[in-house]
PLY file of the C-alpha trace (Angstrom):
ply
format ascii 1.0
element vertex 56
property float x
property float y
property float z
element edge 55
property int vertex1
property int vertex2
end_header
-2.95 -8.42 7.30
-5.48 -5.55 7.46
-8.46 -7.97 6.85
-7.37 -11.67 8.50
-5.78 -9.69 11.49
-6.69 -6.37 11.97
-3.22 -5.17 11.98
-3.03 -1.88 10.63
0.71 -1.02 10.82
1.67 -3.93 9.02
-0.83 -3.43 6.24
0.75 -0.07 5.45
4.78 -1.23 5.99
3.10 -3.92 3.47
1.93 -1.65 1.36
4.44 1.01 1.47
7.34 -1.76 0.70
5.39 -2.52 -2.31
5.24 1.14 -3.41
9.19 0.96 -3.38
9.55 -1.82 -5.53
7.13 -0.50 -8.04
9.61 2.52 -7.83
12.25 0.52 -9.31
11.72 0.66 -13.34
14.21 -2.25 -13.52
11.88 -4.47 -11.91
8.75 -4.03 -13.35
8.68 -3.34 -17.15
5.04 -3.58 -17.86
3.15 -0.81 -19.01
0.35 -1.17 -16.46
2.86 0.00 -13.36
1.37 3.26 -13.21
-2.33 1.13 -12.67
-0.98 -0.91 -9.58
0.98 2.46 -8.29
-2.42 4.16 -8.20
-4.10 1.17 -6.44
-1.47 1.03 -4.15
-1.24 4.96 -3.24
-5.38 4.56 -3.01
-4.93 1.58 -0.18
-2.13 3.44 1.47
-4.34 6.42 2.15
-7.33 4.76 3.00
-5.27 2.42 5.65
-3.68 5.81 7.02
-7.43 7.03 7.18
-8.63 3.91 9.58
-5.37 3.94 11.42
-6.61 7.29 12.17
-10.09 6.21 13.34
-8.66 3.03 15.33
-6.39 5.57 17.41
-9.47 8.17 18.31
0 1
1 2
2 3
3 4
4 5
5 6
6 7
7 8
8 9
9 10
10 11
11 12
12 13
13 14
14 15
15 16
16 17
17 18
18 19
19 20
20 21
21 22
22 23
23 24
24 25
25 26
26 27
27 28
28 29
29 30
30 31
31 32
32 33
33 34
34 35
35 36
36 37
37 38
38 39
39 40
40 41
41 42
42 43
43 44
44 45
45 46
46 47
47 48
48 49
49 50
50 51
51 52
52 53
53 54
54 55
């Protein structure tokens, strides 16, 4: 959504849904969780950053 659309807010509910469900060790067994966590906290904070910039 942030690249096809522009659509910020839904990028990060995306994003931040998908940090749950990591959050659930039940779900996701694999050892490299802690990989996609990190990639996922790194997009979360740069979409807050341009969310920032879009409302200035």
């Amino acid at each position: 959504y942030e690249h096809q659309y522009k659509d910020i807010p839904r990028a990060l509910h995306y994003t931040r849904q998908a940090l749950l469900a990591l959050s659930e060790p039940s779900l996701f067994p694999d050892a490299s969780i802690q990989e996609k966590r990190i990639a996922l906290q790194y997009r979360y904070a740069r979409l807050l950053r341009k969310q920032g910039k879009q409302i200035l």
